[in-house]
SEMAR-447424 format. One line per field, with one value per residue (C-alpha): residue in one letter; x, y, z. Coordinates in nm, 2 decimals, decimal comma. Layout:
N
type <- c(a/...)
X <- c(X/...)
Y <- c(Y/...)
Z <- c(Z/...)
//
This chain:
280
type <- c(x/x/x/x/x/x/x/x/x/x/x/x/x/x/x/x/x/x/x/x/x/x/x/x/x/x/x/x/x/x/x/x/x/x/x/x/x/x/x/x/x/x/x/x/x/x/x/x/x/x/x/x/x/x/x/x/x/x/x/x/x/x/x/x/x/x/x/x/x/x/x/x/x/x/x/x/x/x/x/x/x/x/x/x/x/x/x/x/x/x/x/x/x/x/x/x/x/x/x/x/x/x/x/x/x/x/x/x/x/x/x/x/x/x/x/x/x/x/x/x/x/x/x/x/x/x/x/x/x/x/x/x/x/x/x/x/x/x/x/x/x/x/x/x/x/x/x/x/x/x/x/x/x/x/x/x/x/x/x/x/x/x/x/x/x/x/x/x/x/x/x/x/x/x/x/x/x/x/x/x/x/x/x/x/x/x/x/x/x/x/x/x/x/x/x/x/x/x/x/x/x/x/x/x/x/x/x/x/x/x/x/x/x/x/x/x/x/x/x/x/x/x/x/x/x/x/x/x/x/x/x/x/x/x/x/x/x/x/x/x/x/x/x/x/x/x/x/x/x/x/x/x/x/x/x/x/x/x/x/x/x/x/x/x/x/x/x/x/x/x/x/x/x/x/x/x/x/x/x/x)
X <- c(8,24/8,01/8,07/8,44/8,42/8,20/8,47/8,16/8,40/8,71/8,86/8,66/8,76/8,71/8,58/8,80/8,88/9,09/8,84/8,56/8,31/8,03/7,75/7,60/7,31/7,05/6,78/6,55/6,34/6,27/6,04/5,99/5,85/5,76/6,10/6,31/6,39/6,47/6,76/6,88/7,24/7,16/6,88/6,64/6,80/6,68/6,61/6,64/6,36/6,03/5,72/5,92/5,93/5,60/5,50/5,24/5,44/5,59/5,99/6,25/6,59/6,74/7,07/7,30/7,52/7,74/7,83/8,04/8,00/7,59/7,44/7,15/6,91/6,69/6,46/6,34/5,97/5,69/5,42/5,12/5,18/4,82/4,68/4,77/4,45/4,52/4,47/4,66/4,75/4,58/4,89/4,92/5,12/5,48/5,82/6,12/6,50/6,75/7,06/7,33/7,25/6,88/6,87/6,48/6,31/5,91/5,72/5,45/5,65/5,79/6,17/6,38/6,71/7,06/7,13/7,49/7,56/7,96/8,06/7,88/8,12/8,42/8,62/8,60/8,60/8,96/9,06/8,97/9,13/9,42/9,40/9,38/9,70/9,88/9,79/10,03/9,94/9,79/9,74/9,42/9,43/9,43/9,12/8,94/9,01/8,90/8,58/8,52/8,62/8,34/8,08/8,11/8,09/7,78/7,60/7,68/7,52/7,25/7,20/7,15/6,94/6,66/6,63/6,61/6,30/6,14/6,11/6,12/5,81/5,62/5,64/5,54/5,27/5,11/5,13/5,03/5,29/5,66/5,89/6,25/6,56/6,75/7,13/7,43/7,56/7,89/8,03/7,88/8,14/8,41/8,36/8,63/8,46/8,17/8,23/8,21/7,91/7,73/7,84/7,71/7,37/7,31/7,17/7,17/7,00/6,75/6,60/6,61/6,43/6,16/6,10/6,01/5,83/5,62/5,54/5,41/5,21/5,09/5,28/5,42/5,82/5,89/6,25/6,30/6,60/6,87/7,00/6,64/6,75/6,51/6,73/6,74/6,41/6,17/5,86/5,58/5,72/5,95/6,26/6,60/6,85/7,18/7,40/7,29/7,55/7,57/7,59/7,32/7,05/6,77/6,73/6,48/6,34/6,43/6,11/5,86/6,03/5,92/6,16/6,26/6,41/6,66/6,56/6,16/6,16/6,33/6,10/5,81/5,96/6,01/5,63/5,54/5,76/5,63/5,28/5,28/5,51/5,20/4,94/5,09)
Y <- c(18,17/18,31/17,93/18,01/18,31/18,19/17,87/17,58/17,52/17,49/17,72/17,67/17,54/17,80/17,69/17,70/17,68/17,40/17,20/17,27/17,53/17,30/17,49/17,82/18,01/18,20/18,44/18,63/18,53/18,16/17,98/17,63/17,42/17,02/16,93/17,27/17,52/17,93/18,07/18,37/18,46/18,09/18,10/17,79/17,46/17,11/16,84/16,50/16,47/16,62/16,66/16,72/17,11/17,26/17,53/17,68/17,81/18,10/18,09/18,21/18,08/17,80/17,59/17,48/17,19/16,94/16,63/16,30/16,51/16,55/16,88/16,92/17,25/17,24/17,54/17,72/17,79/17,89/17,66/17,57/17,15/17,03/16,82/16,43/16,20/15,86/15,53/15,41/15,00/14,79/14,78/15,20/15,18/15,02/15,01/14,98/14,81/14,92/14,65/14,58/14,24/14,36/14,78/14,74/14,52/14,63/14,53/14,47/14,13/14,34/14,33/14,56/14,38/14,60/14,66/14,72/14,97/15,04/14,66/14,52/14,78/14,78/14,58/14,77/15,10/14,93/14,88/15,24/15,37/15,18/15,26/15,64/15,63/15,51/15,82/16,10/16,40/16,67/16,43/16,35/16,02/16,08/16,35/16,00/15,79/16,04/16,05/15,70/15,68/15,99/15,78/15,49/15,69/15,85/15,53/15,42/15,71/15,69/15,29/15,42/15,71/15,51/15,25/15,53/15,70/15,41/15,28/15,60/15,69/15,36/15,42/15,78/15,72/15,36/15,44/15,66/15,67/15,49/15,40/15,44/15,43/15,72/15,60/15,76/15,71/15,94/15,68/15,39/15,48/15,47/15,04/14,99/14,62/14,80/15,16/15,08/14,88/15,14/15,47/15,25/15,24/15,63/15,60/16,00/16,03/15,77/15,96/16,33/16,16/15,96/16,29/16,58/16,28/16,19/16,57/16,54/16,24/16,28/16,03/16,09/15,98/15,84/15,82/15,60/15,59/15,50/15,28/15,09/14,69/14,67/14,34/14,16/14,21/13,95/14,14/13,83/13,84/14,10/13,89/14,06/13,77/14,00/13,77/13,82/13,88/14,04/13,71/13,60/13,64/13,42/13,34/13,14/13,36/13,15/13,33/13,21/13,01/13,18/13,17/13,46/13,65/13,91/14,22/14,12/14,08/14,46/14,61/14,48/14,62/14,98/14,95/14,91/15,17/15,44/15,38/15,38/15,72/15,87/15,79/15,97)
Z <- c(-0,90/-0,60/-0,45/-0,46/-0,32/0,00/0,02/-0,05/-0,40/-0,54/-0,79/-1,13/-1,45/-1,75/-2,06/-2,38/-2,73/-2,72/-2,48/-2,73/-2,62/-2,42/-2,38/-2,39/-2,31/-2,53/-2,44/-2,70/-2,99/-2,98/-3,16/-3,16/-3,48/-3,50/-3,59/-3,59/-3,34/-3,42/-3,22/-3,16/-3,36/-3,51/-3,69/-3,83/-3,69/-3,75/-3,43/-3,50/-3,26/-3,30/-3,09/-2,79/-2,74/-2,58/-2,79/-2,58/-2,31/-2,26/-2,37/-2,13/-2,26/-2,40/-2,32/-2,61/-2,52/-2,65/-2,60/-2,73/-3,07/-3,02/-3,03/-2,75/-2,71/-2,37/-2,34/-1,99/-1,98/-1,81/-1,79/-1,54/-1,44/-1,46/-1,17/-1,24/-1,31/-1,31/-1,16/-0,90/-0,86/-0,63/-0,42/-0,35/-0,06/-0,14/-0,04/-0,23/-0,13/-0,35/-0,43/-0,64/-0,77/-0,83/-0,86/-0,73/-0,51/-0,46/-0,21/-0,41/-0,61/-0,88/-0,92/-1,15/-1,29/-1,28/-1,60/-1,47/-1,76/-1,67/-1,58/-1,91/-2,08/-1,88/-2,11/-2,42/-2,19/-2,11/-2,46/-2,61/-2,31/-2,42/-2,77/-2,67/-2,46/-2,72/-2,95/-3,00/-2,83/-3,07/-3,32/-3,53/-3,43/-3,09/-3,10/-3,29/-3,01/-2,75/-2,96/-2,91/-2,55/-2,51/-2,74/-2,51/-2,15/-2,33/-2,39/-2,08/-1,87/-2,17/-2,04/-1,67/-1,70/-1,95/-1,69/-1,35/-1,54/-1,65/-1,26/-1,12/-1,34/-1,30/-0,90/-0,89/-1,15/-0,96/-0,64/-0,34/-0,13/-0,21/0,10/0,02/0,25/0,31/0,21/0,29/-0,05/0,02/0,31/0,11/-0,16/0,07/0,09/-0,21/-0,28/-0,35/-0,47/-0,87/-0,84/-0,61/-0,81/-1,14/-0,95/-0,98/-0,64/-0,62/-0,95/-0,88/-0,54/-0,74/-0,99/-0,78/-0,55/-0,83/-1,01/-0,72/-0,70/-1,04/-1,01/-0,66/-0,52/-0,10/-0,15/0,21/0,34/0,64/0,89/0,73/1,08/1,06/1,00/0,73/0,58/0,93/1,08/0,99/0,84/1,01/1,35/1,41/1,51/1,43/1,30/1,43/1,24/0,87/0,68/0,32/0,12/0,26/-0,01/0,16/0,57/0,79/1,10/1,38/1,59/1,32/1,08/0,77/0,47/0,36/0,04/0,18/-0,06/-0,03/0,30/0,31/0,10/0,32/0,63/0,44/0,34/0,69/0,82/0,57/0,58/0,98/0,94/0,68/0,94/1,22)
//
């Protein structure tokens, strides 16, 4: 509401009956049990997960939310993050080229397939869609379908987020300092060819979760110019091939002749780029 008010929103959308409720907030008494959770106004409730919920900290409130018929509690506390101890790889200092065909390309020789959670599902996205459009509105039927269309969506964004953390925490947790590019994922949208691969990336999601995450584990999250040719420089020589287009997924350097793998051969440019920015 304050957003609409200072004109950085549009007017919001109220919650209601009819719309289900969504979520609310609690505040009070809340104790938290291996595999149950006491709320305030709702008393003992079962989790189907256990182990979860810190118990030691100090309680402030907790979020009730639904969603694609799943009930979710997420509880705000107060708790000291304890310094991160661990080992770091061999290769500390890495930089990382984010694509479509392969979501992660490491400078290091790892690469992290695209799972490409909405296109593997698009088909029978299409036909629920279908089947719900053909529903009578107000009808039982209908409310069905619209739980199976939200049941799908969920898994999808389920798909996406399970593979951002798991690369997101395997950088932060390995490494000392991780070069990324800084995209301009707002005008990249704009390219219609590519707009439903890029938004099924979670390009957004996977930089918020790579930055608190490398606060965590002690790991320096690097951002680079986003207008550095990190694809057409050659990473032996330093010869810019202008004419690279965006098919091309190897080239040869015409300055040294080395072969090279377009996303590898951007990650290794990134690395250099970062670790020359963290030494100056």
């Amino acid at each position: 509401m304050i957003n609409f008010f200072e004109k950085r929103a549009k007017f919001p959308k109220f919650k209601s009956k009819k719309n289900g409720i969504g979520g609310f907030r609690l505040t009070g008494t809340i104790k938290v049990e291996d595999n149950a959770i006491q709320l305030p106004r709702l008393g003992r409730l079962k989790l189907k997960e256990s182990g979860y919920l810190p118990k030691d900290a100090k309680i402030l409130s907790a979020s009730v939310s639904e969603r694609a018929g799943r009930w979710f509690v997420s509880i705000l506390v107060e708790h000291d993050q304890p310094e991160y101890i661990g080992e770091k790889d061999e290769y500390s200092k890495v930089g990382v080229d984010l694509g479509i065909k392969t979501l992660a390309t490491v400078s290091d020789g790892k690469v992290y397939n695209n799972p490409k959670p909405l296109r593997t599902k698009l088909r029978k996205l299409r036909k629920l869609n279908k089947s719900l459009s053909r529903k009578v509105k107000g009808s039982q039927n209908r409310k069905k379908a619209a739980k199976r269309v939200a049941k799908l969506h969920y898994r999808i964004s389920n798909v996406r987020k399970d593979t951002l953390h798991k690369i997101t925490t395997a950088l932060a947790k390995t490494k000392q300092v991780v070069g990324i590019e800084d995209l301009n994922v707002s005008g990249m949208m704009k390219n219609h060819c590519l707009a439903q691969a890029i938004a099924d990336l979670g390009l957004g999601e996977w930089r918020r979760q790579l930055e608190y995450k490398g606060k965590w584990y002690s790991c320096l999250i690097m951002p680079i110019d986003r207008f550095f040719p990190s694809s057409k420089t050659c990473h032996v020589c330093g010869e810019i091939k202008e004419d690279l287009m965006l098919s091309d997924r190897e080239w040869t350097c015409e300055g040294c002749g080395t072969h090279h793998d377009r996303d590898y051969n951007a990650s290794k440019n990134i690395e250099m780029v970062a670790v020359s920015l963290t030494e100056t």
